[in-house]
C-alpha beads as a LAMMPS data file, in Angstrom:
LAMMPS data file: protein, C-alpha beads

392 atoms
391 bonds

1 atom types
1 bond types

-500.0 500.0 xlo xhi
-500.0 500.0 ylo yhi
-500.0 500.0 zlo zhi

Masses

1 110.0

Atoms # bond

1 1 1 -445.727 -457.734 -75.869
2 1 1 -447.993 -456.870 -72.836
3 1 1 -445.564 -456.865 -69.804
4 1 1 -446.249 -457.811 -65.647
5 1 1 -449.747 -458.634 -65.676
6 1 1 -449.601 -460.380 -62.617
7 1 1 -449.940 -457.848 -60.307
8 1 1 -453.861 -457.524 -61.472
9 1 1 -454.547 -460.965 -60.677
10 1 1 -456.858 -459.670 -57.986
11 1 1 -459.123 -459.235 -61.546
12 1 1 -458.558 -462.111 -63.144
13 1 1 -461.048 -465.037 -62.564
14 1 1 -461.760 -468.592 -63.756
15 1 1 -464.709 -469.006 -66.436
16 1 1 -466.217 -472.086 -67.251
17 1 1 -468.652 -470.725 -69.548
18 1 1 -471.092 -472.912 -71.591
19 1 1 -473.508 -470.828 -73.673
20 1 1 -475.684 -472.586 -76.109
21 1 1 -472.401 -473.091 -78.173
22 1 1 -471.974 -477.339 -78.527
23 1 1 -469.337 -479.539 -79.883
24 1 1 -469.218 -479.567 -83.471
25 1 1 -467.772 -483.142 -85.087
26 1 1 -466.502 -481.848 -88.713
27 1 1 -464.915 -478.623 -86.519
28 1 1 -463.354 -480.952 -84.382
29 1 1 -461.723 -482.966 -87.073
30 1 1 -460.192 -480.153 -88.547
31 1 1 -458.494 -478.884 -85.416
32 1 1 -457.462 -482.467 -85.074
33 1 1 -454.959 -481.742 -87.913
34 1 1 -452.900 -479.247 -86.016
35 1 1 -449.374 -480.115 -86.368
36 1 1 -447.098 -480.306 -83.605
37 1 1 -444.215 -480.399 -86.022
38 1 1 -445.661 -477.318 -87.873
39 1 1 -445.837 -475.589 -84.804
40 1 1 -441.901 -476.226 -83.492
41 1 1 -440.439 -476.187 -86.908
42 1 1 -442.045 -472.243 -87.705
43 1 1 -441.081 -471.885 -83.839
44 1 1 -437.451 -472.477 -85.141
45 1 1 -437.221 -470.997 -88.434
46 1 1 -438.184 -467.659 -87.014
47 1 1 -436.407 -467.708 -83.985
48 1 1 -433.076 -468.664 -86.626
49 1 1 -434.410 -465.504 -88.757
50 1 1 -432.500 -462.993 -85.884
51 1 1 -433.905 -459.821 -84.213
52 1 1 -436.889 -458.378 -85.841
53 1 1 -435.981 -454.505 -85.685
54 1 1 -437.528 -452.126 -87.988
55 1 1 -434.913 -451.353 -90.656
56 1 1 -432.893 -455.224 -90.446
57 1 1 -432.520 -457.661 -92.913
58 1 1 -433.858 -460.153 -90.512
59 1 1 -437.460 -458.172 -90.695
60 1 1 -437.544 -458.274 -94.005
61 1 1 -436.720 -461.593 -94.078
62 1 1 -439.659 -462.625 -91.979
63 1 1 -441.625 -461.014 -93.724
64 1 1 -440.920 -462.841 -97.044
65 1 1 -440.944 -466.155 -95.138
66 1 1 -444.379 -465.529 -93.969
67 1 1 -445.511 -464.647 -97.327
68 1 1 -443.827 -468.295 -98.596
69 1 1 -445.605 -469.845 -95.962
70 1 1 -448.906 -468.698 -96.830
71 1 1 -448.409 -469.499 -100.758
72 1 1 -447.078 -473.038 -99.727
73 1 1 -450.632 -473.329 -97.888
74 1 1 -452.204 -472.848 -100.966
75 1 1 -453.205 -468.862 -100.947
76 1 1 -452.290 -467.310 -103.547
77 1 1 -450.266 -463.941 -104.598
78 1 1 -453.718 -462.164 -105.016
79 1 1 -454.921 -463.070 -101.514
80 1 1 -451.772 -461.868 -100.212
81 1 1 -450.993 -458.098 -99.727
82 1 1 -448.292 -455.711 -97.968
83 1 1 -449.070 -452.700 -96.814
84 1 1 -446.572 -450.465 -95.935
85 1 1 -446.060 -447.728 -93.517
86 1 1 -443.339 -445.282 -92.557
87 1 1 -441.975 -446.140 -88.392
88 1 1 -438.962 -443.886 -87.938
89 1 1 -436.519 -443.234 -90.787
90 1 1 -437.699 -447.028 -91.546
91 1 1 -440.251 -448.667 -93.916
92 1 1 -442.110 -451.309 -92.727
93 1 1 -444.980 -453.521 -93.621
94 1 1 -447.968 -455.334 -92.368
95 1 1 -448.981 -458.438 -94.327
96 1 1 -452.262 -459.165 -94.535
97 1 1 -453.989 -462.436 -96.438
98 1 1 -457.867 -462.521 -97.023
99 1 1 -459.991 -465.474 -97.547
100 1 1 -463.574 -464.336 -99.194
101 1 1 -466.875 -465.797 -97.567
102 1 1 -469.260 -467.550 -99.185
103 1 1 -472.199 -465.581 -97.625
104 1 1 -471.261 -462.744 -96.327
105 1 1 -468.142 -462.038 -97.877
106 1 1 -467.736 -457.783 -97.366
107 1 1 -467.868 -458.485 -93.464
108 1 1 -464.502 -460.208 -91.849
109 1 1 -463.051 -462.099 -89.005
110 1 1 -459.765 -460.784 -88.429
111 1 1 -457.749 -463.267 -86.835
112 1 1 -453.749 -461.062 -86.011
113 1 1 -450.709 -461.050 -84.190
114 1 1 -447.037 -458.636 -84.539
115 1 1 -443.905 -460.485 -86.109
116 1 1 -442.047 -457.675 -85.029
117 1 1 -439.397 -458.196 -82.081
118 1 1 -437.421 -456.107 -79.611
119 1 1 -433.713 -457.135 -78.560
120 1 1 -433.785 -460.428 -79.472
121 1 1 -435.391 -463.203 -81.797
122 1 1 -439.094 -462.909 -79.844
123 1 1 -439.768 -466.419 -80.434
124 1 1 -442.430 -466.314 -78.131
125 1 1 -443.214 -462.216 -78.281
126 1 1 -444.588 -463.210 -80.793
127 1 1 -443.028 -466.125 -82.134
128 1 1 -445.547 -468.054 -80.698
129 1 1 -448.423 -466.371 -81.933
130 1 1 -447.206 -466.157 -85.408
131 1 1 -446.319 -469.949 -85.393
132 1 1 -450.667 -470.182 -84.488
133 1 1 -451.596 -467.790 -86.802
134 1 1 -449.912 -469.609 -89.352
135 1 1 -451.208 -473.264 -88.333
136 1 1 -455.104 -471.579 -88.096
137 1 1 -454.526 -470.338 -92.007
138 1 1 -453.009 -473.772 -92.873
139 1 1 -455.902 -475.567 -91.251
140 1 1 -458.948 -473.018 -92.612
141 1 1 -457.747 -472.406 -96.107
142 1 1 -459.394 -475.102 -97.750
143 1 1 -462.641 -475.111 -95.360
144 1 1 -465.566 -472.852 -96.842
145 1 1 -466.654 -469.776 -93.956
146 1 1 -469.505 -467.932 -94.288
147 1 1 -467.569 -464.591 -93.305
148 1 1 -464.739 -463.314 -94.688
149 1 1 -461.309 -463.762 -92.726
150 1 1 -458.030 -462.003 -92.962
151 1 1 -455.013 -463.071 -91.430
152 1 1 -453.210 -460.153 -90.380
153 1 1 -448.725 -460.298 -89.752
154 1 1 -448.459 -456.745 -87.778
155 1 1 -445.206 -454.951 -88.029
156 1 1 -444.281 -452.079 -85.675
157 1 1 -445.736 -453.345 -82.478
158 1 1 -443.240 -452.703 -80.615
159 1 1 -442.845 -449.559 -81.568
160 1 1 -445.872 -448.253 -79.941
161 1 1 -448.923 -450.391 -82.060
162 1 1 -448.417 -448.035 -85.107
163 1 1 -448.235 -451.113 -87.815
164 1 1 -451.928 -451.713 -86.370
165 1 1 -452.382 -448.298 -85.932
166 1 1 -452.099 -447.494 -89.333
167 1 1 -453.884 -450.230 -90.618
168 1 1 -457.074 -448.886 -88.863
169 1 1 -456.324 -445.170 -90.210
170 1 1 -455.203 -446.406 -94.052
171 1 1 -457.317 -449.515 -94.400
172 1 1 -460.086 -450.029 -92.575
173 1 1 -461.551 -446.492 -91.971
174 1 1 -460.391 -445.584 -95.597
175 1 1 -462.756 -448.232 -97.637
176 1 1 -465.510 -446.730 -99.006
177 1 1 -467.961 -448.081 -97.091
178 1 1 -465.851 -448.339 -93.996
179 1 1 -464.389 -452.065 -93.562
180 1 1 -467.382 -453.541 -92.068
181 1 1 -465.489 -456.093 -89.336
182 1 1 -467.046 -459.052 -86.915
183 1 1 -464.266 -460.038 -84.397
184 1 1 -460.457 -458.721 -84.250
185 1 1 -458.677 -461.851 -82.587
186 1 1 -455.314 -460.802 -81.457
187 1 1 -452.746 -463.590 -80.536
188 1 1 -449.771 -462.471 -78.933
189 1 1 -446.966 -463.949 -76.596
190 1 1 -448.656 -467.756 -76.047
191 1 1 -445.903 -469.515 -75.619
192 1 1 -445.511 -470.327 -71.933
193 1 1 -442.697 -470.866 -69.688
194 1 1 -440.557 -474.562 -70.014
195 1 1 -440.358 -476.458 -66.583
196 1 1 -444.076 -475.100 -65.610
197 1 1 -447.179 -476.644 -66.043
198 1 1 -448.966 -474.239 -68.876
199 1 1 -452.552 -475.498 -69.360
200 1 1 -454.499 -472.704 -69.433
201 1 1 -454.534 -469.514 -71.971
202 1 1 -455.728 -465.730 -71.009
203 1 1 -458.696 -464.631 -73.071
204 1 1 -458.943 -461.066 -72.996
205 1 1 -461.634 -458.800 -73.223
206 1 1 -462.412 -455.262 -73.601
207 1 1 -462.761 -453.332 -70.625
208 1 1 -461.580 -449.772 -71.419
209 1 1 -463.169 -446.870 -73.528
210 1 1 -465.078 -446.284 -75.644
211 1 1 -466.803 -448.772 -73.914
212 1 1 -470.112 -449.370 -75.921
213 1 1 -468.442 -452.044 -77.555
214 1 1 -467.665 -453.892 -73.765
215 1 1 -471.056 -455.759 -73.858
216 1 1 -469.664 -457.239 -77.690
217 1 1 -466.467 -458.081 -76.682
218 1 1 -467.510 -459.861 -73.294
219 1 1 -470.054 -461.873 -75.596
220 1 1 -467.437 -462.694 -78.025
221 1 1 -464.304 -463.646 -75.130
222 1 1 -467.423 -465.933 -73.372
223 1 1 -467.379 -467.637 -77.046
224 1 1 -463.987 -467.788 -77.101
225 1 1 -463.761 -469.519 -73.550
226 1 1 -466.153 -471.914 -74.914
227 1 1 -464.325 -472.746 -78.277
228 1 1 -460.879 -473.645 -76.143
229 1 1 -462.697 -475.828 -73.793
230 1 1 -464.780 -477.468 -76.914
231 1 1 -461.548 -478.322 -79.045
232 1 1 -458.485 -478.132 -77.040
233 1 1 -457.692 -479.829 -73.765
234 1 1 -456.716 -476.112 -71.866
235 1 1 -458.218 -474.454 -69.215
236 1 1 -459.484 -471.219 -69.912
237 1 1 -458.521 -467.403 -67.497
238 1 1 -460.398 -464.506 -67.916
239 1 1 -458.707 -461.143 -68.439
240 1 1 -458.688 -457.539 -69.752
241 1 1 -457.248 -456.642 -73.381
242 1 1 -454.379 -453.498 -73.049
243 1 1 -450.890 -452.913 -75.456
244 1 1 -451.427 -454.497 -78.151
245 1 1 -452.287 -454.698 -81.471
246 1 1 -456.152 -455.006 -81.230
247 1 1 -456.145 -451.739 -79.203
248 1 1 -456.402 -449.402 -82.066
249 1 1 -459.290 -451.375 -83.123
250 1 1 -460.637 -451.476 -79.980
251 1 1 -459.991 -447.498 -79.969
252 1 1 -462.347 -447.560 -83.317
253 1 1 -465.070 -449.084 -81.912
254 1 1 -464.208 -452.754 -82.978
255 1 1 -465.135 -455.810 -81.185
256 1 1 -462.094 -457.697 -80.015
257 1 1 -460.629 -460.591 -78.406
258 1 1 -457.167 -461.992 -77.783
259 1 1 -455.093 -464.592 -76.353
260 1 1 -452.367 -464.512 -73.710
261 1 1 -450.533 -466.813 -72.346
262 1 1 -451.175 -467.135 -68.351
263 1 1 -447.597 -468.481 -67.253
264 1 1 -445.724 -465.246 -67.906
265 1 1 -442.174 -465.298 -69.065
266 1 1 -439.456 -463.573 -67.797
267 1 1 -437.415 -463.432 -70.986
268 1 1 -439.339 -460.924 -72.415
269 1 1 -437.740 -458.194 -75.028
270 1 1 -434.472 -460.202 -74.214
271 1 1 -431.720 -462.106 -76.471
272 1 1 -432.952 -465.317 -73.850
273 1 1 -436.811 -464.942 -75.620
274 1 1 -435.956 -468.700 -77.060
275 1 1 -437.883 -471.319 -77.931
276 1 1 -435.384 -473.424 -74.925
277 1 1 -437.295 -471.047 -72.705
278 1 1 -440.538 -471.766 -73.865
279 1 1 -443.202 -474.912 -74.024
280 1 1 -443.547 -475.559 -78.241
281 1 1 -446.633 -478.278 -76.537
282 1 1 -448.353 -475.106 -75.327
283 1 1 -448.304 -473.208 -78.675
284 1 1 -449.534 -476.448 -80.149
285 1 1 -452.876 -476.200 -77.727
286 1 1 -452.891 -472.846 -78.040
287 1 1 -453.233 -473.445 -82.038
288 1 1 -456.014 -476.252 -81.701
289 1 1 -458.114 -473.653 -79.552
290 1 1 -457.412 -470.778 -82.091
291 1 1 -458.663 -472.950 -85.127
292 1 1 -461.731 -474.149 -83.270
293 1 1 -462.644 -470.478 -82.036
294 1 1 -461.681 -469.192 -85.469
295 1 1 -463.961 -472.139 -87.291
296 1 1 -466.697 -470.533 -84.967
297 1 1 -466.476 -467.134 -84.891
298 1 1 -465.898 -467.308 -88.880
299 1 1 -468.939 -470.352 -89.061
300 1 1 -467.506 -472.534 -91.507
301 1 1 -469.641 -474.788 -93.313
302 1 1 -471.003 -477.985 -92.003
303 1 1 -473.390 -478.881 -95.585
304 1 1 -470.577 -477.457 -98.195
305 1 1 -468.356 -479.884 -98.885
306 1 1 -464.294 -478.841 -99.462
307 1 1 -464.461 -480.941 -102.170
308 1 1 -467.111 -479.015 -104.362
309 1 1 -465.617 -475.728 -102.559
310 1 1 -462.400 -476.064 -104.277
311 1 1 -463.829 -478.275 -107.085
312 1 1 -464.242 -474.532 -108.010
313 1 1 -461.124 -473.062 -107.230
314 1 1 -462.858 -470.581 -104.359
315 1 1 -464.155 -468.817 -106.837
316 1 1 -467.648 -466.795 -106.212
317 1 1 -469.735 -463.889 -107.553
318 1 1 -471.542 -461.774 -104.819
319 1 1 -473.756 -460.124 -104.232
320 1 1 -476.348 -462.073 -105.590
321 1 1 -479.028 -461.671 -106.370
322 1 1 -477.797 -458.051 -107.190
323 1 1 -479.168 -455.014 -108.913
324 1 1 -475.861 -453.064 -110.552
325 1 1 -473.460 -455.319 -109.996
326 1 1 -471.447 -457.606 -108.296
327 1 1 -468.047 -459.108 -107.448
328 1 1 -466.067 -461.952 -109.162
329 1 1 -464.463 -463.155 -105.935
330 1 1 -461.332 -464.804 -108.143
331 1 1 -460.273 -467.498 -105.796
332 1 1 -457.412 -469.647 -105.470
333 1 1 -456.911 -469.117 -110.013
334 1 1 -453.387 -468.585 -110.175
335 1 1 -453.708 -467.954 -114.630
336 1 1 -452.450 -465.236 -115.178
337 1 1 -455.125 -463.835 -116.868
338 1 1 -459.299 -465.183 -117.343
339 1 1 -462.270 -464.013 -119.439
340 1 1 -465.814 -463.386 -118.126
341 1 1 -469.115 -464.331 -119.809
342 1 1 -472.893 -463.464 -118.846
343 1 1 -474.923 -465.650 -120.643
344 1 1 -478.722 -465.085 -120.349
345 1 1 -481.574 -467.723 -120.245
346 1 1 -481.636 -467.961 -124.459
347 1 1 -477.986 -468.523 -124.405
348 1 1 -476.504 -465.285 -125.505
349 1 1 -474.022 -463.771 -124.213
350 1 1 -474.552 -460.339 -123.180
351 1 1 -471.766 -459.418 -121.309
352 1 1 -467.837 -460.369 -121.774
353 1 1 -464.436 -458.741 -120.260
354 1 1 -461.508 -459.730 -119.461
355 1 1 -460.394 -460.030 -115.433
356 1 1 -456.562 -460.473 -113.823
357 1 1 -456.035 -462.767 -111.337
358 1 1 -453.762 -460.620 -109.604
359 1 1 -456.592 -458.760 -108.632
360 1 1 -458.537 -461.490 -105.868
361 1 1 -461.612 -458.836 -106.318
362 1 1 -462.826 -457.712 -109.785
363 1 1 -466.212 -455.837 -110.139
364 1 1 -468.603 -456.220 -113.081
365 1 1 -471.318 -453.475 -113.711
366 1 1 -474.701 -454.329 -114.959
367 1 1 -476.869 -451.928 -114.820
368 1 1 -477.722 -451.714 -118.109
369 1 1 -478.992 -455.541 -118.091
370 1 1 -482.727 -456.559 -118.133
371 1 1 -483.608 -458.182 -114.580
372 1 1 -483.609 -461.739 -114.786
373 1 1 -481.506 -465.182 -114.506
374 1 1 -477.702 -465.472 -116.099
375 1 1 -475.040 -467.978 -116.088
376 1 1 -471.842 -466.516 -114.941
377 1 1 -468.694 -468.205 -116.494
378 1 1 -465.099 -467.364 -115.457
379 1 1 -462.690 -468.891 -118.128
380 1 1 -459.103 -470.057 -117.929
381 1 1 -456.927 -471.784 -120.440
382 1 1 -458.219 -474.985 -118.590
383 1 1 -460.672 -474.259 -116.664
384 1 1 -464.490 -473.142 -116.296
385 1 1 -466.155 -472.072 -113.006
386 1 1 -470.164 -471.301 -113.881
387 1 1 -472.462 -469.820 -111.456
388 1 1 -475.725 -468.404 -111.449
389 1 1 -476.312 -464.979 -110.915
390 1 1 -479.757 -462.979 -110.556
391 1 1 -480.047 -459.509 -111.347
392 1 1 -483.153 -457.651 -109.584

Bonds

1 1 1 2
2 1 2 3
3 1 3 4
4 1 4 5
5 1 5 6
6 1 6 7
7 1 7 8
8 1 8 9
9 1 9 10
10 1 10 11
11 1 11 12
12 1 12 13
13 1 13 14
14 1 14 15
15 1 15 16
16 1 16 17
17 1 17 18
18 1 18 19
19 1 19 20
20 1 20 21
21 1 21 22
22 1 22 23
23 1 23 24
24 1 24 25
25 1 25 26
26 1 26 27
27 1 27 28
28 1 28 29
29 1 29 30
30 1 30 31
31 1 31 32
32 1 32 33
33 1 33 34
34 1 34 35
35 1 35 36
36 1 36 37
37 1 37 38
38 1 38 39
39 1 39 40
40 1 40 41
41 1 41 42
42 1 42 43
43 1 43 44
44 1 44 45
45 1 45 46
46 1 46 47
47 1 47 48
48 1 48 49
49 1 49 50
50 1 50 51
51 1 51 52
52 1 52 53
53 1 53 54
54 1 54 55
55 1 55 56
56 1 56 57
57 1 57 58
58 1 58 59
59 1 59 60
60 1 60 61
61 1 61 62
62 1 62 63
63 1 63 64
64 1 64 65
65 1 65 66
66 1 66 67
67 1 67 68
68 1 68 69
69 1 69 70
70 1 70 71
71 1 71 72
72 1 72 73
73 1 73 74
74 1 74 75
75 1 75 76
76 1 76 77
77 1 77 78
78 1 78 79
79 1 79 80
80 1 80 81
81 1 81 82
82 1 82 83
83 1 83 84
84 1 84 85
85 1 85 86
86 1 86 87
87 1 87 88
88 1 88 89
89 1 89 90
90 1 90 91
91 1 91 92
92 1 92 93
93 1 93 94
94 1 94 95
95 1 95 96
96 1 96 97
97 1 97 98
98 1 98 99
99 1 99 100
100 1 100 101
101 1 101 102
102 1 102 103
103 1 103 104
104 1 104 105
105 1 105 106
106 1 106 107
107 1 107 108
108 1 108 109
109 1 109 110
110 1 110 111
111 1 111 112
112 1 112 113
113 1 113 114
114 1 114 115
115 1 115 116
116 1 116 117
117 1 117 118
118 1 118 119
119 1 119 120
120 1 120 121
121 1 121 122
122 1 122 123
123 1 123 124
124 1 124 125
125 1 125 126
126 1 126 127
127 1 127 128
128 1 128 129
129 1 129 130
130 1 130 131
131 1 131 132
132 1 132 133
133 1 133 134
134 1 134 135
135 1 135 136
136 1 136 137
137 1 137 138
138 1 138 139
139 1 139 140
140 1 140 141
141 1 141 142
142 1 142 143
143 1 143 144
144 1 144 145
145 1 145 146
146 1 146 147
147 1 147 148
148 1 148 149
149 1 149 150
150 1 150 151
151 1 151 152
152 1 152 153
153 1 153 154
154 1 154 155
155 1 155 156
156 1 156 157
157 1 157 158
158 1 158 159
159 1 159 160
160 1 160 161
161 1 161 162
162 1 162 163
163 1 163 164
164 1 164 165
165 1 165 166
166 1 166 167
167 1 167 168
168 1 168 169
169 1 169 170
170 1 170 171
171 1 171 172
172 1 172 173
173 1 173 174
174 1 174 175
175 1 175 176
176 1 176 177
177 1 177 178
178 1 178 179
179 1 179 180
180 1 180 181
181 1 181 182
182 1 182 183
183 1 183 184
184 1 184 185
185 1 185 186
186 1 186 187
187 1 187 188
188 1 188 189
189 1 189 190
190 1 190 191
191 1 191 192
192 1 192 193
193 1 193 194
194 1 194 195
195 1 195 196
196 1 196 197
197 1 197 198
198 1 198 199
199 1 199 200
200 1 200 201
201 1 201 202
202 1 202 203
203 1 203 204
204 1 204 205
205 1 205 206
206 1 206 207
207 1 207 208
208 1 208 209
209 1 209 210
210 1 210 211
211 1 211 212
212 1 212 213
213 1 213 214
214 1 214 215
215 1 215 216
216 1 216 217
217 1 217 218
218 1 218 219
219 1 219 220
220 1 220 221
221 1 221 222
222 1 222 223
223 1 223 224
224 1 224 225
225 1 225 226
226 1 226 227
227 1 227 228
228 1 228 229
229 1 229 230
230 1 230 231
231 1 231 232
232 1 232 233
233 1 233 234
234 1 234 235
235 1 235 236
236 1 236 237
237 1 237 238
238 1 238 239
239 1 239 240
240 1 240 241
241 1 241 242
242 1 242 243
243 1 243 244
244 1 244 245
245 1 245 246
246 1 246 247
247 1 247 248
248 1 248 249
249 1 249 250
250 1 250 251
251 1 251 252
252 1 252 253
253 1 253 254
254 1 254 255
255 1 255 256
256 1 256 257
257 1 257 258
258 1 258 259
259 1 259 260
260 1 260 261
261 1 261 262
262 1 262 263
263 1 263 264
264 1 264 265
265 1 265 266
266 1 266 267
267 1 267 268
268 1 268 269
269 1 269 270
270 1 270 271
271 1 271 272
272 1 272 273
273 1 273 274
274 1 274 275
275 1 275 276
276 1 276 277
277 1 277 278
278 1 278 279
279 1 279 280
280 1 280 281
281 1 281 282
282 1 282 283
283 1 283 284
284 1 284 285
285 1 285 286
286 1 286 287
287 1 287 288
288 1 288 289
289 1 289 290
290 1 290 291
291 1 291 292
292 1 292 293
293 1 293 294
294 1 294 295
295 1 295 296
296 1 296 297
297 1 297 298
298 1 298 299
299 1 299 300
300 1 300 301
301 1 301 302
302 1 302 303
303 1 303 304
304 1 304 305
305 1 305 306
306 1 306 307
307 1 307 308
308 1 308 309
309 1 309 310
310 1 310 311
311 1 311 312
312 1 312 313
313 1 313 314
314 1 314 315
315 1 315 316
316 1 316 317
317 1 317 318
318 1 318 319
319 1 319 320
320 1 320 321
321 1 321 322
322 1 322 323
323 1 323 324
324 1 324 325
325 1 325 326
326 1 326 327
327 1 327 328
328 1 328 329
329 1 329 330
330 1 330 331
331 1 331 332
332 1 332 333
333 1 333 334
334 1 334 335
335 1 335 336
336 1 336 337
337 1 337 338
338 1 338 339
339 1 339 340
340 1 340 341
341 1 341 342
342 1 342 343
343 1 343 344
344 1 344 345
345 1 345 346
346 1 346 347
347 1 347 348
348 1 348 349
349 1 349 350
350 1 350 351
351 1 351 352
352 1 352 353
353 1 353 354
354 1 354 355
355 1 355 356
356 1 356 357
357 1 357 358
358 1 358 359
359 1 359 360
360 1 360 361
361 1 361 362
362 1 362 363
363 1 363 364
364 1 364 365
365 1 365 366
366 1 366 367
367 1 367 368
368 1 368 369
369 1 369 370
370 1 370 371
371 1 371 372
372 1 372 373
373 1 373 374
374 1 374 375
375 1 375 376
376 1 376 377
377 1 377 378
378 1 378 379
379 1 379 380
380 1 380 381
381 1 381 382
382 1 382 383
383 1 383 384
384 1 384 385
385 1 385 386
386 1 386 387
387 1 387 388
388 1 388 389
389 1 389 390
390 1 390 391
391 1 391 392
């Protein structure tokens, strides 16, 4: 939670931004399927889940319900992973949920928010941002995206950022290469105030240091401005991203953005932080202008159907064309275990393993392969996913 922003409203200024961004229909008609009663009944199950400390039954519990959520969207147990860190005398754990591109699937979107509370139940800090994180991955799961996009549950926000902070220490600046990321979109505390009029959402941007990624972020919160007024009926406030869980990112020289919401509450870090306090209509905007900014900044496809998309259970083999080898991107398979074939153009197979679903990533050498044109076939008990591949 970011607290008293109001006495920097001197700063803050209306945007009504246009860019050469326009209304996209088949964007548009997903947002449409935001659910209002998605959105109030996660509101309630998590604010009936208890105080989120580090070290309670009731974080743990969260964090379990978020991971049934996400499998009852359709990801599955490979897509999701934990990824624990030490905060205290306490374990806790970040959850994190990736959905591979189909074009440029080793660079993400990371779309996040803390489900960590202090003193109370935090349905709105963060609550509310969890309940839109949730309703984006719902709404995007099934829709093809060129770039990658992980859905990130942080815990330890409160604490001082160090669920996020680790993240960026342990994850992303330990992949060999270095996790190569687009956008960090952090959504936290968006649930306004009940009895006021809440129609418009901060967007944050980066303003602090290092500050050669400023220019990026400015670029990317002017998209963002757009994307709400494009696909949700709010008005738009222009602010300045500080204490939360995109700052570590930010501190690595990521682009961010974030949403706040503009009426601030006053039940903040309190055992009153209920959804009675708060305006469930809001977080249902809110949502609509997350999916259509994360549709966007993500670019999912307007020419690939979702029918042929999961005709194929996700499933994709990258890079490609390639030279030594390449992914198998396993999808939404939930077999417990798959073979792999490489058939070249005079039908012989040249190239057969075995791969584990519970892996979402396997990697297939082939180095040793003459340059040319193969068929790529993943096999399960019942089904067959083929693909060509080219190897350079």
């Amino acid at each position: 939670m970011k607290l008293a922003k109001g006495f920097v409203i001197a700063f803050l200024v209306f945007v009504n931004y246009s860019f050469s961004q326009t209304f996209i229909q088949s964007y548009a008609n997903i947002v449409a399927q935001t659910s209002q009663t998605n959105i109030t009944t996660n509101l309630t199950e998590f604010e009936a889940l208890g105080v989120k400390r580090r070290g309670t039954v009731a974080l743990d519990n969260t964090l379990n319900w978020l991971k049934s959520k996400y499998l009852s969207y359709g990801y599955t147990a490979s897509q999701i992973v934990e990824d624990p860190f030490t905060n205290g005398a306490y374990t806790c754990k970040n959850l994190i949920v990736t959905k591979v591109g189909t074009v440029y699937p080793n660079t993400y979107v990371i779309i996040c928010g803390h489900y960590d509370s202090l003193n109370g139940s935090g349905t709105n800090d963060n609550g509310s941002g969890v309940s839109t994180i949730l309703e984006v991955a719902r709404l995007l799961q099934s829709v093809p995206t060129e770039y990658s996009v992980k859905f990130i549950n942080f815990s330890g926000e409160e604490d001082g950022l160090i669920g996020s902070q680790h993240y960026v220490s342990s994850v992303v600046n330990s992949t060999t290469p270095k996790l190569n990321i687009k956008l960090v979109f952090n959504i936290d505390q968006v649930g306004g105030v009940a009895g006021m009029t809440n129609n418009t959402i901060t967007c944050e941007r980066d303003t602090g240091n290092p500050s050669t990624n400023n220019a990026a972020s400015t670029t990317k919160t002017n998209e963002l401005i757009t994307c709400v007024g494009l696909y949700s009926p709010l008005n738009t406030l222009l602010s300045y991203a500080y204490a939360s869980d995109y700052m570590p990112f930010e501190d690595n020289n990521e682009v961010i953005t974030g949403f706040y919401e503009t009426n601030e509450t006053t039940h903040g870090h309190s055992a009153t932080d209920l959804l009675i306090n708060m305006d469930p209509v809001y977080v249902f905007n809110v949502a609509k202008a997350a999916t259509g900014a994360m549709l966007h900044f993500a670019v999912a496809s307007t020419t690939l159907s979702e029918n042929s998309y999961n005709e194929d259970f996700q499933v994709s083999f990258f890079p490609n064309p390639t030279n030594d080898f390449f992914n198998v991107n396993m999808g939404t398979l939930t077999d417990e275990s798959c073979r792999f074939y490489l058939i070249d153009i005079n039908g012989k197979v040249v190239l057969e393993k075995s791969v584990s679903s519970t892996s979402q990533i396997e990697k297939v050498g082939v180095n040793n392969l003459p340059k040319g044109i193969y068929l790529a076939n993943l096999e399960t008990k019942t089904k067959t996913i083929r693909k060509k591949i080219v190897i350079q």
